[in-house]
C-alpha positions in Angstrom: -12.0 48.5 -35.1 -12.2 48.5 -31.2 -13.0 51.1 -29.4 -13.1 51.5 -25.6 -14.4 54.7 -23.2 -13.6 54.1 -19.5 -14.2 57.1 -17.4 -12.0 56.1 -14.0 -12.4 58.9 -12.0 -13.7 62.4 -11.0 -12.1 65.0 -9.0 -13.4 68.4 -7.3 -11.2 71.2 -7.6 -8.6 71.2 -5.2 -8.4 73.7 -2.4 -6.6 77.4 -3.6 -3.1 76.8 -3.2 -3.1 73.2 -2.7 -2.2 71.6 -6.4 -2.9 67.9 -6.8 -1.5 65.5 -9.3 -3.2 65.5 -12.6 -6.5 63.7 -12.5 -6.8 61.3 -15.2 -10.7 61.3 -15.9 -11.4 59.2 -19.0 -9.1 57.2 -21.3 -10.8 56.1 -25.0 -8.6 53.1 -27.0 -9.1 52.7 -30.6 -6.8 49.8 -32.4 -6.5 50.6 -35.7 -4.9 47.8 -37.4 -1.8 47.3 -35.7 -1.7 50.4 -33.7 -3.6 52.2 -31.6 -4.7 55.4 -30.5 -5.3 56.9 -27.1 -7.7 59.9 -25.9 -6.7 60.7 -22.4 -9.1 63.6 -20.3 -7.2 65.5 -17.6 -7.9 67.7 -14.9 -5.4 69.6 -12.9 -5.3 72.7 -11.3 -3.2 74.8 -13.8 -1.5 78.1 -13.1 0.2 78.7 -16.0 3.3 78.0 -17.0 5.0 77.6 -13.4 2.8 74.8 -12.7 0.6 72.5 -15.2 0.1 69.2 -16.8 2.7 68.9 -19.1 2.7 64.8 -20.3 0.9 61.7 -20.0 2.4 58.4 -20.5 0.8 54.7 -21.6 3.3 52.0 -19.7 3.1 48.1 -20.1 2.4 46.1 -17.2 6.3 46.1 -15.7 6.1 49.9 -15.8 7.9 50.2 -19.2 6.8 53.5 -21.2 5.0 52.4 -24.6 4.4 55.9 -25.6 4.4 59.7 -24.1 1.9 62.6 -24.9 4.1 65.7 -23.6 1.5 68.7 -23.5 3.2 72.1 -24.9 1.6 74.5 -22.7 -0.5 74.9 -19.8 -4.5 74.6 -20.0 -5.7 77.0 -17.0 -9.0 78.0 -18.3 -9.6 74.7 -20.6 -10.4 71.8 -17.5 -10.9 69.2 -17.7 -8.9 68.4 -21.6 -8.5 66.1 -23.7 -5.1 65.1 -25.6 -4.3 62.3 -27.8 -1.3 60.2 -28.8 -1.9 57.6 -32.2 0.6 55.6 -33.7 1.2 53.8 -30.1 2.7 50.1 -30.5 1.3 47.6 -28.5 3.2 44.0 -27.8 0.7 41.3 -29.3 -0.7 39.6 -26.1 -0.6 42.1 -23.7 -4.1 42.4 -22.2 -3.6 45.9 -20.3 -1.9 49.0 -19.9 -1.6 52.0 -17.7 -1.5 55.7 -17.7 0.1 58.2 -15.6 0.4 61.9 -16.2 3.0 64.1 -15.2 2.5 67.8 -13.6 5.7 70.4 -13.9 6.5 70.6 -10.3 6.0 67.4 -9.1 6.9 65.2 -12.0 5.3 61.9 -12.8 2.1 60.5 -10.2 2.2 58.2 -7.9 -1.4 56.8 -9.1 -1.7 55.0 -12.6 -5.3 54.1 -14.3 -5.1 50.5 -15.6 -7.3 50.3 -18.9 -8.1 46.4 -19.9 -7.3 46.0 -23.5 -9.2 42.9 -26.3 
């Protein structure tokens, strides 16, 4: 079983009134088998359910979704959190991925984490 923990950024809160994209803090991989399992850590400035986090997404390297984590409700006064997504196929070969969350106002980030896979 592999099992990675890369923590890839960290982010102060942002300044009242001023949301930023989700912040994605750490990202754990576990293959199991033939699949594998992601633990993504977010930060954002939630405000309830006008504005939160509401997915992240693992995407090969030519920006093609492998799998989606869409979060059911906003997490204002649970920051930074962690949400996983197992069962995630992964094309034999392929030696990275990304993630990029997704907030409910300004849709999927520009800025995507690249985690190195074995």
């Amino acid at each position: 079983m592999f099992k990675r923990s890369l923590i890839v950024a960290f982010m102060a809160f942002a300044a009242p009134g001023f949301a930023d994209p989700p912040a994605i803090l750490n990202v754990t991989v576990d293959r199991q088998g033939d699949l594998w399992k992601f633990d993504v850590t977010l930060r954002h400035d939630d405000s309830g359910w006008d504005h939160y986090a509401d997915a992240w997404r693992i995407l090969d390297p030519d920006g093609k979704p492998l799998g989606t984590r869409n979060l059911a409700h906003p997490h204002v006064k649970e920051q930074p959190f962690t949400r996983s997504l197992s069962g995630v196929r992964i094309p034999e070969g392929m030696r990275e991925v990304s993630i990029q969350a997704r907030d409910s106002v300004s849709g999927w980030s520009s800025e995507l984490v690249t985690i190195p896979l074995p």
